[in-house]
C-alpha positions in Angstrom: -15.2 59.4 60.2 -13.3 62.5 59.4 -14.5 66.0 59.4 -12.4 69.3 57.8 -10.7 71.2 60.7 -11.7 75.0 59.6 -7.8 76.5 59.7 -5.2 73.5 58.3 -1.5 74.2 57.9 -0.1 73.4 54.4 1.6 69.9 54.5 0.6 68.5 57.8 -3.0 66.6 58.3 -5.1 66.8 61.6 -7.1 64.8 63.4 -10.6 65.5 64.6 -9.8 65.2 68.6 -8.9 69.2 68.2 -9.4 71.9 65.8 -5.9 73.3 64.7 -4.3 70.7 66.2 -1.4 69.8 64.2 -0.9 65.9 63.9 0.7 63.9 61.1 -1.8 61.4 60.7 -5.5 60.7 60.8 -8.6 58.3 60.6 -9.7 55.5 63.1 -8.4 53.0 66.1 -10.0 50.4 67.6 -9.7 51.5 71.5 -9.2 48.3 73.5 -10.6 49.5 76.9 -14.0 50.6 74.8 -14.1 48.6 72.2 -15.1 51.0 70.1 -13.6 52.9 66.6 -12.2 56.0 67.8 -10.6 59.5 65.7 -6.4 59.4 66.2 -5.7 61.6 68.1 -2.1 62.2 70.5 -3.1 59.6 72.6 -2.4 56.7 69.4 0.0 54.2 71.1 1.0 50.6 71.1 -2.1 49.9 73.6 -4.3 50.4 70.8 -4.3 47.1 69.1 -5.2 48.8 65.9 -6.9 51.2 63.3 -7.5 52.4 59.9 -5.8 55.7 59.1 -4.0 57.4 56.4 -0.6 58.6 57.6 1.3 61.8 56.7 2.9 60.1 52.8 -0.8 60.4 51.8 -1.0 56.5 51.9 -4.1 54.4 53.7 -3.5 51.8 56.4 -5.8 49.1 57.7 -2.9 48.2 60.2 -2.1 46.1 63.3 0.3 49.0 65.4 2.4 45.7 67.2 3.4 44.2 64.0 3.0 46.8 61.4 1.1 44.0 59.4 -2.5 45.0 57.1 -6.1 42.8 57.2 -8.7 43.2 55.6 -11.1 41.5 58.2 -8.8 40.6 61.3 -5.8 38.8 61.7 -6.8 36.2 62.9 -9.4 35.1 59.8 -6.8 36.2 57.7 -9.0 36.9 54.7 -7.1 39.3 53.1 -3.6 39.8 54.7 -0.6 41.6 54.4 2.4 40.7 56.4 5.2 43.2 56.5 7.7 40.4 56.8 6.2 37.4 54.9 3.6 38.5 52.5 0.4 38.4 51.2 -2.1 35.4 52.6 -5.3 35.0 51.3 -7.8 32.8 53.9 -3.6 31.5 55.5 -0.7 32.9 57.0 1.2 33.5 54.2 4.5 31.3 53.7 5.3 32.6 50.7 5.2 35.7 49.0 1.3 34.8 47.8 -0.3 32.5 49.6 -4.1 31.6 48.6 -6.0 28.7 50.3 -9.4 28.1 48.7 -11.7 25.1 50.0 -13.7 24.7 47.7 -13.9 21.8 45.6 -12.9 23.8 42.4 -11.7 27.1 44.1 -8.5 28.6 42.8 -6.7 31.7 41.5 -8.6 33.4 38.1 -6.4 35.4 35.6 -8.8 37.3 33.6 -8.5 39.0 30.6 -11.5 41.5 29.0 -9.3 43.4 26.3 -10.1 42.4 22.3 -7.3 40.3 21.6 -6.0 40.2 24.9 -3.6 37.6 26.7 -4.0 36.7 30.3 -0.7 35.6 31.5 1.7 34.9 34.2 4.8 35.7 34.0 8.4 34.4 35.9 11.4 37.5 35.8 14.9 37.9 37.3 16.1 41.0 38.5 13.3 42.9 36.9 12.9 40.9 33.3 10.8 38.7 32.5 12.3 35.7 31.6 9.2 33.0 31.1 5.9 33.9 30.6 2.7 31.4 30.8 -0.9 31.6 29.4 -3.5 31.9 26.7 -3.2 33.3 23.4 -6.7 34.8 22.4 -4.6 35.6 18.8 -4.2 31.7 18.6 -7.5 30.1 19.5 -6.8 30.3 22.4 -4.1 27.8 23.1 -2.5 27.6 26.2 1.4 28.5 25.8 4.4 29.1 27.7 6.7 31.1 26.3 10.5 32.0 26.9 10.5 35.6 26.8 7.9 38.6 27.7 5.3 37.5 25.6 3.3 34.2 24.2 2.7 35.7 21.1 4.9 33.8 18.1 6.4 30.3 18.4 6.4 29.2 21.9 8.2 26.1 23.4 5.4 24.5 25.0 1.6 24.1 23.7 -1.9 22.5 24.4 -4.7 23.4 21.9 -8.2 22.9 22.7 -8.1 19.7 21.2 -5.8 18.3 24.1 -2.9 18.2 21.7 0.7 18.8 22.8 3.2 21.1 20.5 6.8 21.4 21.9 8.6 23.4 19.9 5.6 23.9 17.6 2.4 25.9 17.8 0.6 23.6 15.6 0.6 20.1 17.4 -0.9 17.7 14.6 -1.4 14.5 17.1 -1.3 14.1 21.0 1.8 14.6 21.6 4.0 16.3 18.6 7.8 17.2 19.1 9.9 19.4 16.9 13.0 21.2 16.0 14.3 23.3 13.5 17.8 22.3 14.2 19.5 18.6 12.9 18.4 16.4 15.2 15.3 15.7 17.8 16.1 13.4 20.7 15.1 12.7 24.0 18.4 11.3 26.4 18.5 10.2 30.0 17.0 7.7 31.9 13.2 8.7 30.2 9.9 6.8 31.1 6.6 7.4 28.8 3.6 6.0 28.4 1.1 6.3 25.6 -2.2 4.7 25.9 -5.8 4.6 23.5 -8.8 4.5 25.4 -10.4 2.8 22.8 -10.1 -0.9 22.3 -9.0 -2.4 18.9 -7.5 1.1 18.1 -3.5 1.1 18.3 -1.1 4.0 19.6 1.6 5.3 17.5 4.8 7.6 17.9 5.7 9.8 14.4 9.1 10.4 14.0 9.7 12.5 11.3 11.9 15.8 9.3 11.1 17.7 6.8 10.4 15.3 4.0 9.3 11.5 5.6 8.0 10.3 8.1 8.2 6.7 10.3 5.7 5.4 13.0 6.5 3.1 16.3 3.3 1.5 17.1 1.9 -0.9 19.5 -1.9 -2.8 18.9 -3.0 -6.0 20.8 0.3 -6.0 22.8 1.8 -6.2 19.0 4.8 -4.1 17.9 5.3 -2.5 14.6 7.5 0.1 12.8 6.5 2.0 10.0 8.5 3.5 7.2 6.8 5.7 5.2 3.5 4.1 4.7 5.3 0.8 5.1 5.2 -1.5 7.6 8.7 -2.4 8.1 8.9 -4.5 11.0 6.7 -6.7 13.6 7.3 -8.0 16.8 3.9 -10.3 17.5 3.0 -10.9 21.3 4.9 -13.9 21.7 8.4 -12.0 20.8 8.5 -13.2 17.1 10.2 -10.7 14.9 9.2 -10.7 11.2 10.3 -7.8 8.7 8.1 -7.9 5.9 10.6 -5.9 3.6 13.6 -7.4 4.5 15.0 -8.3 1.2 14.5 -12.4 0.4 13.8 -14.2 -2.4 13.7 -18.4 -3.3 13.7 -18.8 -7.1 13.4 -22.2 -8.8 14.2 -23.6 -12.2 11.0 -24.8 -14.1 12.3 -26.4 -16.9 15.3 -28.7 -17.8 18.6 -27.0 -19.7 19.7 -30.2 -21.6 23.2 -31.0 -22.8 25.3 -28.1 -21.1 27.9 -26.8 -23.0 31.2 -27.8 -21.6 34.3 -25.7 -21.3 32.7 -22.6 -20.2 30.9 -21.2 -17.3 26.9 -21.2 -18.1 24.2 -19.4 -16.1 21.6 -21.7 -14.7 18.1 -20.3 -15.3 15.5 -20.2 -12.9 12.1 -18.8 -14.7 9.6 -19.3 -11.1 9.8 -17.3 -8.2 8.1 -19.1 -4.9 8.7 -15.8 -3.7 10.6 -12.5 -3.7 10.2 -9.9 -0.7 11.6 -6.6 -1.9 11.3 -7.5 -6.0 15.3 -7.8 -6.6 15.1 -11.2 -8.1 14.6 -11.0 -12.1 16.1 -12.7 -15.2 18.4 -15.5 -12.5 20.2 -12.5 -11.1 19.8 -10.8 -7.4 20.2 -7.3 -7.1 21.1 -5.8 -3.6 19.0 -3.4 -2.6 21.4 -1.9 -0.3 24.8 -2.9 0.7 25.1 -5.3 3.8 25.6 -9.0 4.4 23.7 -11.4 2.5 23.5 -15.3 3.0 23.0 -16.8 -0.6 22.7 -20.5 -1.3 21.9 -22.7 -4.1 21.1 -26.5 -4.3 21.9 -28.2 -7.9 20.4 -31.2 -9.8 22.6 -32.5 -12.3 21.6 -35.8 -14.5 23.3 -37.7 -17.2 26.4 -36.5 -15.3 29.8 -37.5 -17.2 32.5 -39.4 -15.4 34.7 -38.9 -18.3 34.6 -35.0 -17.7 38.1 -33.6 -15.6 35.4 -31.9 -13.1 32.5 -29.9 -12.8 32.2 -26.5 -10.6 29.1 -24.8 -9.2 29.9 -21.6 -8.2 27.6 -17.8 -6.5 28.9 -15.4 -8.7 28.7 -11.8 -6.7 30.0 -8.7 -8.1 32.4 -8.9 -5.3 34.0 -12.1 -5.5 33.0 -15.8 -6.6 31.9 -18.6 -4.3 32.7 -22.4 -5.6 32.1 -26.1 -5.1 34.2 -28.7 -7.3 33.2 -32.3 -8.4 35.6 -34.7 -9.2 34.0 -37.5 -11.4 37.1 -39.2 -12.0 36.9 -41.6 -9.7 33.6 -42.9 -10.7 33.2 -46.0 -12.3 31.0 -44.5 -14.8 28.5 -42.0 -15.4 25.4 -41.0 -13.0 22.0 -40.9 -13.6 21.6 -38.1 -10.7 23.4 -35.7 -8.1 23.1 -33.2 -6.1 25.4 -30.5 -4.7 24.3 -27.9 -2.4 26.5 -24.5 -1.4 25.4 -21.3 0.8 27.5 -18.1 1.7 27.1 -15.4 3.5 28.6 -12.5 0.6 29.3 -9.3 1.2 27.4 -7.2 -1.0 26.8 -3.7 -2.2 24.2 -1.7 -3.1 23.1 -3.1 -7.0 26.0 -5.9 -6.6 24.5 -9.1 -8.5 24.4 -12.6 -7.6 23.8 -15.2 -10.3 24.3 -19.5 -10.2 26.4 -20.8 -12.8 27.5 -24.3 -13.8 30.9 -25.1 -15.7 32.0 -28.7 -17.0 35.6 -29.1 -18.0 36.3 -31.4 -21.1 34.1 -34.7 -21.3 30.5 -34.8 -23.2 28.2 -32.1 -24.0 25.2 -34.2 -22.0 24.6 -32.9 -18.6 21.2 -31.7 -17.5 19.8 -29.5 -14.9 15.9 -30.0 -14.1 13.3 -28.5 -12.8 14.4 -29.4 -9.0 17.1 -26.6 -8.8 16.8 -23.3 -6.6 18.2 -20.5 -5.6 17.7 -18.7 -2.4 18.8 -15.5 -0.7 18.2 -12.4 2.1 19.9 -9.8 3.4 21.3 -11.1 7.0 22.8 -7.9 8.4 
C-alpha cells in the first residue's frame, strides 16, 4: 500500500505517485472511473468517492471525501459508522450519539470487565463529572448497583443481589423489595401504584415496615388482610370486608357468686371472680386497667334481690379515674319490697393510660339485705 520514498523532507509525508514529491497526505482511494484502490496522489478530489489515508496530523481515516463521515465496511451497511455530524451507528444511522441495532434475539451491548476485583460500569457526567454511575460490584458479590457519584463502591441508592432482591438505600436487601433510610422518616407520597404478588399458592405476601428497633408487617393471604405488630397480629380484614382486631382491648367479666346483705350507707365494689373473656389481660381483681389512653365504652348490667323499699335510694355507678358514671333508684314509691331487679348503664369514658374502672353499688339508709347474684357483668373495650 505504501512504499518509503528514498529522500523525505522533515515534517511533510508523500505519496507513492512520485518520488520527492511533497504531499501532505498519503494511503489509498477508491477511483470511481476504475473501481479500483489507488495511492493519493495530487489528483485526490471530491470525484473520488473515497479512501483510506492518514493525513498530515499523523491520524488514520477510513473516510467518505463528500461528507467527511468514517465506515468501517460502507456507508451504506453501516456496520461500523462514524458520522461527523450525528455520531457513531453501529448496523443504523446513528440518531443519537451511540446508536447500536442488534437483531438478534438476545443481541445487545457487553460491558466487560477482566481486572481482579474490577467494576464494569456505565457512567452518566455533566460538564465533565460524573454524576451517576451504574453496574456491578465484583467487591460485593457482584450485585448490580447504581450509584450517585464516580464509583459503586460503598453504600449505593439502588440494589439487586443475585438473589433478585431489591435494596434502596441499602446494600444488603433482606426480602424482595427492602427500603431504608438513615434519616427520621421513610415514606413513599404521590399518586403511587404497587403490586406485590407470590407465585406460590397458599403462601401470603407481606410489606415490613420497620426502624431501628421493631418492626410491623402489612400482609395479604387468600384475598385476606392483616397487619402485624411485632410478632402480633394486630388486625384482620377477612374477604368479605369484616374487620376484627384481635388485641383491641375488651373484656366481659361476670360475678359468680352472690354478695348477700350489702352494707348500706356506703359505696361497695361489686365483685366479679369469672372472666368469659379478656383480650389484652387488663381485667383483674373487678378493676379495668387502660392499656393506653383513648375512648372506652364501659357498661354494666345489675341484679339486685331482696331489694328494700324502705331504703331513701340505691345508686349504681362506673367508677373511672376520671370521673364517675351513675344510675339512681328510687324505691320509695314501692308498695313494698322486691324479690328482683335489674338496672343496666353503659358509657363511653374517657380514659387514660392505667386509668381504672370498677362497678360499685351504694344503698342509702333502709336494711342491710340486699343481694347481688351470680347474673351480674361487667363489660368493656377500647372504642377509639
Amino acid at each position: 500500500m505504501q512504499y518509503k520514498p528514498s529522500k523525505w523532507v522533515s515534517g511533510y509525508k508523500h505519496g507513492p505517485a512520485a518520488s520527492y514529491t511533497q504531499i501532505t497526505r498519503m494511503g489509498l482511494f477508491l477511483n470511481v472511473a476504475t473501481s479500483k484502490f489507488e495511492p493519493l496522489d495530487s489528483t485526490w478530489d471530491n470525484l473520488h468517492s473515497g479512501g483510506m489515508f492518514i493525513s498530515d496530523d499523523n491520524k488514520i481515516y477510513f473516510r467518505d471525501e463528500t461528507n467527511k463521515d468514517i465506515y468501517i465496511n460502507s456507508p451504506a451497511d453501516n456496520q461500523l459508522a462514524l458520522y461527523a455530524s450525528s455520531g457513531v451507528g453501529v448496523n443504523v444511522t446513528p440518531t443519537e450519539m451511540l446508536h447500536v441495532v442488534d437483531a438478534t434475539a438476545e443481541g445487545g451491548v457487553l460491558i466487560d470487565n477482566t481486572a481482579t476485583d474490577g467494576n464494569p460500569i456505565l457512567a452518566f457526567g455533566l460538564s465533565g463529572t460524573k454524576t451517576f454511575t451504574m453496574g456491578i460490584d465484583d467487591g460485593d458479590s457482584d450485585k448490580f448497583k447504581i450509584f450517585s457519584g464516580a464509583a459503586i463502591d460503598g453504600t449505593s441508592e439502588f440494589v439487586i443481589d443475585s438473589a433478585g432482591d431489591v435494596g434502596i438505600g441499602t446494600d444488603d436487601p433482606q426480602h424482595k423489595l427492602h427500603v431504608y433510610t438513615s434519616g427520621t422518616s421513610t415514606s413513599v407520597t404521590g399518586n403511587v401504584s404497587s403490586t406485590f404478588r407470590s407465585g406460590a399458592a397458599g403462601r401470603d405476601v407481606n410489606i415490613q415496615l420497620s426502624d431501628s428497633s421493631a418492626a410491623a408487617y402489612i400482609g395479604n393471604l387468600g384475598g385476606a388482610v392483616y397487619i402485624y405488630t411485632g410478632s402480633q397480629q394486630s388486625l384482620n380484614i377477612a374477604t368479605d370486608g369484616a374487620i376484627t382486631a384481635p388485641l383491641q382491648p375488651a373484656f366481659l367479666a361476670q360475678a359468680n357468686s352472690t354478695q348477700g346483705n350489702i352494707a348500706i350507707d356506703s359505696y361497695v365494689e361489686i365483685v366479679f371472680g369469672a372472666e368469659t373473656f379478656d383480650q389484652g389481660g387488663d381485667f383483674a381483681s373487678n378493676t379495668f386497667t387502660a392499656p393506653v389512653t383513648g375512648k372506652y365504652q364501659l357498661s354494666t348490667v345489675v341484679r339486685l334481690t331482696s331489694v328494700d323499699s324502705a331504703a331513701v335510694y340505691y345508686t349504681i355507678r362506673i367508677n373511672t379515674s376520671n370521673n364517675n358514671f351513675m344510675t339512681i333508684i328510687d324505691p320509695t314509691q314501692w308498695a313494698g319490697d322486691l324479690n328482683n331487679m335489674s338496672r343496666g348503664l353503659s358509657v363511653l369514658a374517657d380514659m387514660d393510660a392505667s386509668d381504672t374502672a370498677t362497678i360499685e353499688f351504694y344503698q342509702s339508709g333502709g336494711t342491710a339485705q340486699t343481694d347481688i347474684p351470680d347474673s351480674t357483668v361487667f363489660s368493656g373495650y377500647l372504642a377509639c
